[in-house]
C-alpha positions in Angstrom: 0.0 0.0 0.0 1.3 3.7 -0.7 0.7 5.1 2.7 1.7 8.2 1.8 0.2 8.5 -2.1 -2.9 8.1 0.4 -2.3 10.7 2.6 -1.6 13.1 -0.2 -4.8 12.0 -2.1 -6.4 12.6 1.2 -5.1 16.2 1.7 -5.9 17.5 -1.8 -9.4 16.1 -1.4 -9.8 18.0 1.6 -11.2 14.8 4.0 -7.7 15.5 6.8 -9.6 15.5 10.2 -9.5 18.7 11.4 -7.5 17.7 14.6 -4.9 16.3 12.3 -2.0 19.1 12.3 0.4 19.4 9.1 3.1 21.6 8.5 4.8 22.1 5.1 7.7 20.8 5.1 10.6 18.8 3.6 9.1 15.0 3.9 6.4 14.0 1.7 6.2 15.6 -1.9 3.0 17.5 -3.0 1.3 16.0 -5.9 2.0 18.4 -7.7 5.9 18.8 -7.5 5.9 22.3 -6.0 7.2 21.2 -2.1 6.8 18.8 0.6 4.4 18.0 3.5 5.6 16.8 6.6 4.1 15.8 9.5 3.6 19.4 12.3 5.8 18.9 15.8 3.4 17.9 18.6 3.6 16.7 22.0 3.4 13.4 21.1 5.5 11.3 24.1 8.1 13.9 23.4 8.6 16.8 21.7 10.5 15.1 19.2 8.9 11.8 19.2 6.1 12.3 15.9 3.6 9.6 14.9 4.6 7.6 11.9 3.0 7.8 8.6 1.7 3.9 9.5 0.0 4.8 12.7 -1.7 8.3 10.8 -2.6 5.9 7.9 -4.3 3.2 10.8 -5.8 5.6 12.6 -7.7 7.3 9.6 -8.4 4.1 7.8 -10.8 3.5 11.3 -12.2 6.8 10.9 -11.1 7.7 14.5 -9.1 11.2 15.6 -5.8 11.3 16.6 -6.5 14.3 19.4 -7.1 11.9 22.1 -3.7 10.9 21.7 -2.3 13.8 21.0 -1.9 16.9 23.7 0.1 19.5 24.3 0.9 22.8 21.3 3.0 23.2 18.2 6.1 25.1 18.4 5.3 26.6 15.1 2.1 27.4 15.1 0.6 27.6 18.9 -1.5 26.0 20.2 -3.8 23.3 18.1 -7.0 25.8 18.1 -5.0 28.7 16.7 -3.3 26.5 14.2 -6.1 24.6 12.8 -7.4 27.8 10.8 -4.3 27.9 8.8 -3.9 23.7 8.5 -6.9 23.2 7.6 -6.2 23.5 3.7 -5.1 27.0 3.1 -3.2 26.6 0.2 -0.7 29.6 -1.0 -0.6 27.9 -4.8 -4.4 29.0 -4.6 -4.7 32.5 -3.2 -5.9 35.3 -5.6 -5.4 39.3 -4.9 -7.0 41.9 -6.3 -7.5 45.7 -5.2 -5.8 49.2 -6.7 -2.4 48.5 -5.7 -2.0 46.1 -8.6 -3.0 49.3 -10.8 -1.1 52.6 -11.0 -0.5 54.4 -8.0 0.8 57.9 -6.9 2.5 59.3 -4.4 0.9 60.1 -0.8 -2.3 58.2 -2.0 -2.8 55.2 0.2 -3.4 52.1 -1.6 -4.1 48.5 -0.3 -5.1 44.7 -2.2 -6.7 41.8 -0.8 -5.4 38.1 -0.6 -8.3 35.4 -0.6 -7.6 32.1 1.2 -8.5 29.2 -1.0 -8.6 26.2 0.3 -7.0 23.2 -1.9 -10.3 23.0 -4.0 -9.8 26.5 -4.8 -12.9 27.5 -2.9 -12.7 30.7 -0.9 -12.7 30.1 2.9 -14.5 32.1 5.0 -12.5 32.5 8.0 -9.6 34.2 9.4 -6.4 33.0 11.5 -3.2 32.8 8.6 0.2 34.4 9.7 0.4 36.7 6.4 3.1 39.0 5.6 4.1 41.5 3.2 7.1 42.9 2.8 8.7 45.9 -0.5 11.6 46.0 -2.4 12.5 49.7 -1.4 10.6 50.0 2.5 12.4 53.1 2.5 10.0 54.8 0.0 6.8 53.7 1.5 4.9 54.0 4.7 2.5 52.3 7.2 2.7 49.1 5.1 0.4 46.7 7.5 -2.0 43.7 7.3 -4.9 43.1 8.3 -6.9 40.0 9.1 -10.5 40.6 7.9 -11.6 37.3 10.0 -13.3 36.0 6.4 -10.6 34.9 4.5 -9.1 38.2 3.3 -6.5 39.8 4.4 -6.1 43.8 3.4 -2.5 44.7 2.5 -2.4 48.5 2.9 0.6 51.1 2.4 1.5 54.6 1.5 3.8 55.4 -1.3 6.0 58.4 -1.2 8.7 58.3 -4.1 7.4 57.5 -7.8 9.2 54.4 -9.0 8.7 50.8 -10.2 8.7 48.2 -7.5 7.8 44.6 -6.1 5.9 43.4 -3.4 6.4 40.0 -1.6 3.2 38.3 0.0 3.8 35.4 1.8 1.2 33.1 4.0 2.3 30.2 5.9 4.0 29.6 9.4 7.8 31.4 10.2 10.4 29.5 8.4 7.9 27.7 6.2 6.0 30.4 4.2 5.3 30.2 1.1 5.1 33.3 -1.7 1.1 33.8 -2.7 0.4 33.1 -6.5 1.2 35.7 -8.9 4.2 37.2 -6.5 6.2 39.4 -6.2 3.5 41.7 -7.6 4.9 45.1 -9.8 4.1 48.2 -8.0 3.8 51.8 -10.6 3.9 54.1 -8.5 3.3 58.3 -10.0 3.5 61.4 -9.0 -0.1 63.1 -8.5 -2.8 64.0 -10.4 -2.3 67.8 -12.1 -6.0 68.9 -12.2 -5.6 72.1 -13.9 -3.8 70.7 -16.8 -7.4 69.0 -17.4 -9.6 70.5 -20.7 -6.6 73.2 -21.0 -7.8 75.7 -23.9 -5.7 73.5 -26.5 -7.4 70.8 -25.3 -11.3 71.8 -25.0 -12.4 68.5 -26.9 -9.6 65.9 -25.3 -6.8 64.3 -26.2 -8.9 61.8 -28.3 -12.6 61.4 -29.2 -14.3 57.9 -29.7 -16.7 56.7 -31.7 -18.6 59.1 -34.0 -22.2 61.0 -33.9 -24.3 58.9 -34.3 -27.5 61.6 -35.8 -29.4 60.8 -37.6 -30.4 57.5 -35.6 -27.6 54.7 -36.2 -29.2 52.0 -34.3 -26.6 48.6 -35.9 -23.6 51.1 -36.8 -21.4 49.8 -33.9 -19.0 53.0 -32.9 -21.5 55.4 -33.7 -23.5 57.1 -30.4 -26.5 59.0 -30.2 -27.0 60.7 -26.9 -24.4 59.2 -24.6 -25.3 59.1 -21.2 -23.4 56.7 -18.3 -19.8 55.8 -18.7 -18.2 53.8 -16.7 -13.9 51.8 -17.1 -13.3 48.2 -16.5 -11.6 47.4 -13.6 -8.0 47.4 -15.3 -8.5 50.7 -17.3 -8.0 49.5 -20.4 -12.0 49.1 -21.4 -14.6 51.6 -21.8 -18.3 51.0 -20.7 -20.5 53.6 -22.9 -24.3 53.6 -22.3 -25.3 54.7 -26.1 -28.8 56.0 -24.9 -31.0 56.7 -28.5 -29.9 53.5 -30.1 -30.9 51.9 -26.5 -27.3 49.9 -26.2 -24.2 49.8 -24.6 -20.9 50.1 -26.2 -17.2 49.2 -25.5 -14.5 50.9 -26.6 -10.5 49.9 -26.4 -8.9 53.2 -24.3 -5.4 52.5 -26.1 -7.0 52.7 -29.5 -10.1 54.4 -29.2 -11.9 51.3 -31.4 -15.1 50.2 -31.0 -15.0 47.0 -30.1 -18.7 45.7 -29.2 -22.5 46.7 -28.5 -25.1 45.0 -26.9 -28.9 46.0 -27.3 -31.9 47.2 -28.8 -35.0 49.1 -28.0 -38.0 46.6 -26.4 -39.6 45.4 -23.1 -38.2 42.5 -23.4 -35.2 40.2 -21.4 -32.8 41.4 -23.4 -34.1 44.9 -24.4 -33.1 48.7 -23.3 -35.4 51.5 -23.1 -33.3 54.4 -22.8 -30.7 53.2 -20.7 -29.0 55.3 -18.4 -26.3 54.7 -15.5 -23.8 52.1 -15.6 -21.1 50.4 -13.6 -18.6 47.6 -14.1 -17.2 44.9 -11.5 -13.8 43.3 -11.0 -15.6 40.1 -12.9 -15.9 42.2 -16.1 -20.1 42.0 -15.1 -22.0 45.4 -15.8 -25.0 46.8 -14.2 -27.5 49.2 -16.6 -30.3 51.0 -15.5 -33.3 50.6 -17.5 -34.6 54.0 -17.4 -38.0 53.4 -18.7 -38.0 49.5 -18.3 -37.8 50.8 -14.3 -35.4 47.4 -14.1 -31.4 46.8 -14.2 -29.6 45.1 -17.0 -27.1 42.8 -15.6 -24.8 42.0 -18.7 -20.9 40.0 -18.8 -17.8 41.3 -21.1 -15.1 38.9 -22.0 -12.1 40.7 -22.7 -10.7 37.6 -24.7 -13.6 37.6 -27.0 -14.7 41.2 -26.6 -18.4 40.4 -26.5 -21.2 41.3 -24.8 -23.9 39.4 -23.6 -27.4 39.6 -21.0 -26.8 37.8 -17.7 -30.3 38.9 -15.6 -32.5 41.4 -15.3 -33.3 42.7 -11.4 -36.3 44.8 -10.4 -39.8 46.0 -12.2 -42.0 49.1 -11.8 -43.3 49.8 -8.1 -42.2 50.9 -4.6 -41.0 47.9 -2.7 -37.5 46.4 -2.3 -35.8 45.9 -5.4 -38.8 48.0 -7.4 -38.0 51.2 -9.3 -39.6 54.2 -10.8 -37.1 55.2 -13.7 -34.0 54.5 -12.1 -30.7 56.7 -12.9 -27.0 56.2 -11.5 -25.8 53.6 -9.9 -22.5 53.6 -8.0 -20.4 50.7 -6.5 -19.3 49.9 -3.3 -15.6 48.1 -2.2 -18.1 45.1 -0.3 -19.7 44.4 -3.6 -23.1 46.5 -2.9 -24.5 48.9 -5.9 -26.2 52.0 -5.2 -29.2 52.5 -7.3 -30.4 55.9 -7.2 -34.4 55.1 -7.7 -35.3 58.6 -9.2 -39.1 58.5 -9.2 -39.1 57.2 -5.8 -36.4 59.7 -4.5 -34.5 57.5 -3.0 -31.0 55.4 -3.1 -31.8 51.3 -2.7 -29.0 49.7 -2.1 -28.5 45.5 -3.7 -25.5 43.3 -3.2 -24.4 42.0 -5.8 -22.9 39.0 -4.1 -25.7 37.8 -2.9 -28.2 37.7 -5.9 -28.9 41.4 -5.7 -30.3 40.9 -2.2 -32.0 44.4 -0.7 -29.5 45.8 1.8 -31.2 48.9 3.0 -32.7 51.8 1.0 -33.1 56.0 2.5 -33.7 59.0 1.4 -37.2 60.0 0.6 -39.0 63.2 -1.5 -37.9 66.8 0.1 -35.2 69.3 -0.1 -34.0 68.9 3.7 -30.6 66.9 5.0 -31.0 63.2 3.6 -33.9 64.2 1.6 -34.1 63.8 -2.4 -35.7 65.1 -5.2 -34.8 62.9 -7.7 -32.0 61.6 -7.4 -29.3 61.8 -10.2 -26.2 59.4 -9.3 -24.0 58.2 -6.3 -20.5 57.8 -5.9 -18.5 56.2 -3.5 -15.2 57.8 -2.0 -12.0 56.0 -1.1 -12.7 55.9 2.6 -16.6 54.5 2.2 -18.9 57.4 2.7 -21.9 57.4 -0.5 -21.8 60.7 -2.6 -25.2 61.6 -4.1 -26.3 64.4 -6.4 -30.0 65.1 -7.3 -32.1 68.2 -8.4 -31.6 70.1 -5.4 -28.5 71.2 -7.0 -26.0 69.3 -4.8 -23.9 66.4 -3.3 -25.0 65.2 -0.2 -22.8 62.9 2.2 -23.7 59.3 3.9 -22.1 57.1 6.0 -21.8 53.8 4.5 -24.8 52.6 6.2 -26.8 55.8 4.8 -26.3 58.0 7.4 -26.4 61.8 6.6 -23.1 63.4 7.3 -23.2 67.0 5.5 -23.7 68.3 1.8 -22.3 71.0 -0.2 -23.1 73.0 -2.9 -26.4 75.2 -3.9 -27.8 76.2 -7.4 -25.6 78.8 -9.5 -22.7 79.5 -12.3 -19.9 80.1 -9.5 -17.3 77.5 -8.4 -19.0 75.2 -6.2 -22.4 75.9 -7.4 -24.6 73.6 -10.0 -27.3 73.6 -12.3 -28.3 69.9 -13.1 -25.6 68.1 -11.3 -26.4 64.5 -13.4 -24.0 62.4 -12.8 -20.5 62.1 -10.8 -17.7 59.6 -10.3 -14.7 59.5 -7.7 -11.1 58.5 -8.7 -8.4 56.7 -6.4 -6.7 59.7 -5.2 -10.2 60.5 -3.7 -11.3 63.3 -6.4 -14.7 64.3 -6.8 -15.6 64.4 -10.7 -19.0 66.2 -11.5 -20.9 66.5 -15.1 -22.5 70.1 -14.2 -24.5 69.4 -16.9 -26.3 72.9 -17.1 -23.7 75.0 -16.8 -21.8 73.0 -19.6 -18.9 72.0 -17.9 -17.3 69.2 -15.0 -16.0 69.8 -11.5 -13.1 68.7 -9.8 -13.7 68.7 -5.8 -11.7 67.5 -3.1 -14.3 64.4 -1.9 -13.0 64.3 1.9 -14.1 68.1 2.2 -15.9 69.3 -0.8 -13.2 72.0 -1.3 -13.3 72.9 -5.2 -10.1 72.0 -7.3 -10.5 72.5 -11.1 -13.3 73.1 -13.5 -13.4 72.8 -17.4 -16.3 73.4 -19.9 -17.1 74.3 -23.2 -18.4 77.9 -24.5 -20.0 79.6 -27.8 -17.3 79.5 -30.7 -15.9 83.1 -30.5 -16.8 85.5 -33.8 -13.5 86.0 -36.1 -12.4 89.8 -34.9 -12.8 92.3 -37.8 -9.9 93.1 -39.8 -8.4 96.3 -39.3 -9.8 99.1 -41.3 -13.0 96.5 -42.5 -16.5 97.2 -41.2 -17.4 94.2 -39.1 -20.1 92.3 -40.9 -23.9 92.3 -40.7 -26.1 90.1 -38.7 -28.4 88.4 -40.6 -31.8 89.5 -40.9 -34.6 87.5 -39.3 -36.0 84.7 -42.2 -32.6 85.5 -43.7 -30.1 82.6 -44.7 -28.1 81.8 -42.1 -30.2 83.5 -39.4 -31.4 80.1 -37.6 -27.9 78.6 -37.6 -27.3 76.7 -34.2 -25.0 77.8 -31.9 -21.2 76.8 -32.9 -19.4 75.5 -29.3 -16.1 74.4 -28.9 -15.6 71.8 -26.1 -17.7 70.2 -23.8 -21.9 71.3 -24.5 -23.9 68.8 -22.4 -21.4 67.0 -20.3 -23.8 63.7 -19.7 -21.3 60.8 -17.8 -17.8 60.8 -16.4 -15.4 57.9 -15.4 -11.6 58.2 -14.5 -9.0 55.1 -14.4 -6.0 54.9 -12.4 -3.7 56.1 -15.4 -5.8 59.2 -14.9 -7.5 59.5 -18.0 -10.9 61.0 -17.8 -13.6 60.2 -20.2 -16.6 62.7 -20.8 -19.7 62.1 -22.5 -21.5 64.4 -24.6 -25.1 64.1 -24.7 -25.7 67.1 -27.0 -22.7 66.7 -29.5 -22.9 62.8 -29.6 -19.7 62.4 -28.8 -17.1 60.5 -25.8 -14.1 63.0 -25.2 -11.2 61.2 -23.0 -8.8 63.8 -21.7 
C-alpha cells in the first residue's frame, strides 16, 4: 500500500480531520511537485517523538481522531486551536489578490489589495487565523505598510507610497520558516506622482486628447461606434475598457482606451429580457459584469464582457416598476461599493436602494425620501463612492449630499448657480483613487473637480460659444443676418464640452466625458 500516495490524495481532497495538524515541510512531496508536506511537531510522548506515517494511515483508515492521543501545542504554530485555521487546507498555490495596488498608484495616495484564502479546491474560505506578511523591495519609500486580518478569508494589504518608481511586493502566507510566496508574486508596483487637475480641458485641449466613436445623428441604431445621446460611462476594472451607455440606439458600447476602437455593443430598444429603453447609469465589476439601469423598463440590466472575445452578452435582469425592495420608478445612476453592494439611485421614488451584488442582488437597506432637507431627495441623479466609504449623491436640489456607509447623513455641499461650487443639473459624478470628486455640471456646460474628503473645489473645465472672427483692421465688421434670412437660424457653434452627460476616471488618470448634446465620448 502507498501510505503516503494516500495521505496526499487525502489532503488534496480535503477529507484531513481537522484535529490532524500538518506543517509544510521537507518529507512527503505535494502531488503536484511544488514542495513537501511533513508531518507538524506535537507533544506526542516527546517533543521530538512524531507519529509515523503507518500509525496516521491506521488511525484514519478506522475513521477515529488522533486528538485523544495527542496533547500539548505546536512550536510553530501555537496551540492546536490557533493553528487549525491555517492547517486546515489554506493553500498559497491558490490565493488570488485583487485591489488598486495592482494598478497605478501615486505618491501620498494610500493604496491596499486583498489576498483570498482558497482552500486546496480552490474554494474561498471564509475564515480568518493565517500568519500573512508583506514585505517591498525599497521599504524606505513607502509607509504604514500593514496587514490586516478581515476574519473572512481576506487579508487587506495596505501602504503609502512616497517616491514615484517601479517596485515589487512580496506576499507570503504560511507559518515562520515555512511560508510560502502567494500566486502571482512578487507583484509590480507603478507608483506616479499626482494628479495635475488644472492641466485638465486646458484651452488646447477643450475636446480631449482623443474622441471615440462618431455622432451617431441621424439615428444609427446597428452602426457599432456610432452614439447618439451618450449618457453613463463607466472603465473596466484594469483601465484598459470603456463602458459607454449609447442611450438613443438603447445599447451599450465598448470601446479599447489604447485605441479608441469600438469593439462591441449589446442591445436594442424593447420590453423585453434582453431589451433597453433608454438606458442610463452604468457600472462595471472586478468580474468584467456590468450593471445598466433601465430607465423606462424601471429594471437593471445585468450583462458580462469577455475581454478575450470582446463580447457582450445579457446575464439577468433585477427589479420591475413599483415601490417595494428591489422596485423602481425610472432609475438613474448607480455607483459601487468596495463590499460588492450597488447603489441605485431610484429617481421617481427619490431614494437610493441599495443591492449586493454577491448575494443575488439581495436588498440591503434603501433611504432617502421626497424633500429638499438633509438626507432628503428630489430625484435623485447618481451616487459615488469615495476612497474611505462614505456614499456621494447628487440630485435636483443642485447638490452632493454625504452618507455614512450605512446611509447616514453626514453634511452636503453646494447650492444652485454659475460660480465654483455651485450647480445647475448636477447629473452624474464619479470619484477617482486619489479621492477626487468628478461632476458633469450638466447645465452649466462643464465638470467639477472637488476634493471628496471636504468638498473643497479643485478644477473646472467646460465648453463655451465659438468666439466670432475679430474684424480686420480698417474693415467694417459684418452684418447680422436679418430674421428669415439665410443663415439667421444657424445653431450655436461650441467648442468643447456642450452637455457633459457621464464621467469615469481610471487609475492612469484618464478621464472620459460624455457628450449628450454633440454625440460624442471625449477622453482627456
Amino acid at each position: 500500500m502507498d501510505i503516503s500516495g494516500i495521505l496526499r490524495d487525502r489532503l488534496q481532497e480535503g477529507q484531513i480531520l481537522q484535529d490532524f495538524h500538518w506543517r509544510l515541510g521537507p518529507q512527503y512531496p505535494k502531488r503536484d511537485g511544488t514542495g513537501h508536506y511533513r508531518f507538524c511537531r506535537h507533544c506526542y510522548t516527546s517533543e521530538d517523538d512524531c507519529p509515523s506515517i503507518d500509525e496516521v494511515a491506521e488511525l484514519l483508515d478506522e475513521g477515529k481522531t488522533p486528538s485523544d492521543t495527542w496533547a500539548g501545542c505546536c512550536e510553530n504554530h501555537g496551540s492546536p486551536s490557533s493553528m487549525r485555521s491555517y492547517t486546515k487546507s489554506v493553500h498559497p498555490e491558490q490565493l488570488p489578490d485583487c485591489g488598486p495596488a495592482l494598478g497605478v498608484l501615486k505618491v501620498n495616495n494610500p493604496s491596499y489589495l486583498y489576498v483570498f484564502a482558497c482552500d486546496r479546491q480552490g474554494e474561498r474560505r471564509t475564515e480568518g487565523g493565517d500568519r500573512v506578511e508583506a514585505s517591498l523591495s525599497h521599504p524606505e519609500d513607502f509607509e504604514n505598510l500593514s496587514v490586516e486580518d478581515l476574519k473572512d478569508g481576506r487579508y487587506k494589504v495596505t501602504f503609502l507610497p512616497l517616491t514615484p518608481g517601479e517596485y515589487s511586493l512580496r506576499i507570503t502566507i504560511g507559518p515562520r520558516g515555512a511560508e510560502e510566496e502567494v500566486q502571482g508574486g512578487p507583484f509590480s508596483l507603478d507608483v506616479r506622482p499626482p494628479t495635475i487637475y488644472s492641466l485638465l480641458g486646458a484651452e488646447e485641449e477643450g475636446e480631449g486628447k482623443a474622441k471615440l466613436g462618431q455622432a451617431g445623428e441621424p439615428h444609427i441604431p446597428d452602426q457599432i461606434g456610432a452614439v447618439h445621446h451618450p449618457s453613463g460611462v463607466a472603465f473596466d476594472h484594469s483601465g484598459r475598457y470603456i463602458f459607454v451607455v449609447d442611450q438613443s440606439n438603447h445599447r451599450v458600447q465598448v470601446f479599447d482606451s489604447h485605441t479608441q476602437e469600438a469593439l462591441a455593443a449589446f442591445g436594442k430598444k424593447g420590453l423585453g429580457m434582453y431589451d433597453f429603453d433608454t438606458p442610463c447609469g452604468i457600472l462595471a465589476d472586478r468580474e468584467n459584469r456590468i450593471v445598466v439601469s433601465d430607465l423606462l423598463n424601471h429594471r437593471l440590466q445585468v450583462l458580462e464582457f469577455n475581454p478575450r472575445t470582446k463580447e457582450l452578452k445579457h446575464l439577468r435582469s433585477v427589479g420591475h416598476i413599483g415601490t417595494g425592495e428591489r422596485e423602481f420608478q425610472f432609475p438613474k445612476g448607480i455607483g459601487l461599493t468596495e463590499n460588492g453592494c450597488i447603489l441605485v439611485c431610484d429617481s421617481g421614488n427619490h431614494r437610493v436602494q441599495v443591492l449586493d451584488m454577491l448575494d443575488n442582488f439581495k436588498s440591503v437597506r434603501e433611504f432617502g425620501f421626497l424633500g429638499s432637507g438633509e438626507g432628503q431627495f428630489e430625484s435623485p441623479l447618481d451616487a459615488a463612492v469615495t476612497v474611505t466609504g462614505e456614499i456621494l449623491v447628487s440630485d435636483s436640489n443642485n447638490r452632493i449630499q454625504v452618507f455614512d456607509s450605512k446611509g447616514v447623513y453626514l453634511r452636503c455641499f453646494g447650492l444652485k448657480g454659475r460660480k465654483d461650487g455651485f450647480f445647475h443639473y448636477p447629473v452624474n459624478i464619479a470619484v477617482n483613487d486619489e479621492n477626487a470628486l468628478f461632476v458633469c455640471d450638466q447645465g452649466n456646460h462643464r465638470v467639477q473637480v472637488f476634493n471628496a474628503a471636504d468638498g473643497a473645489f479643485l478644477h473646472k473645465w467646460g465648453g463655451s460659444k465659438k468666439k466670432k472672427p475679430e474684424p480686420v483692421e480698417g474693415e467694417a465688421p459684418p452684418e447680422e443676418p436679418a430674421e428669415g434670412e439665410e443663415g439667421a437660424e444657424k445653431p450655436e457653434e461650441w467648442q468643447g464640452i456642450r452637455c457633459p452627460a457621464g464621467v469615469a476616471v481610471n487609475a492612469s488618470g484618464m478621464v472620459v466625458v460624455t457628450d449628450y448634446q454633440a454625440h460624442a465620448i471625449f477622453a482627456f
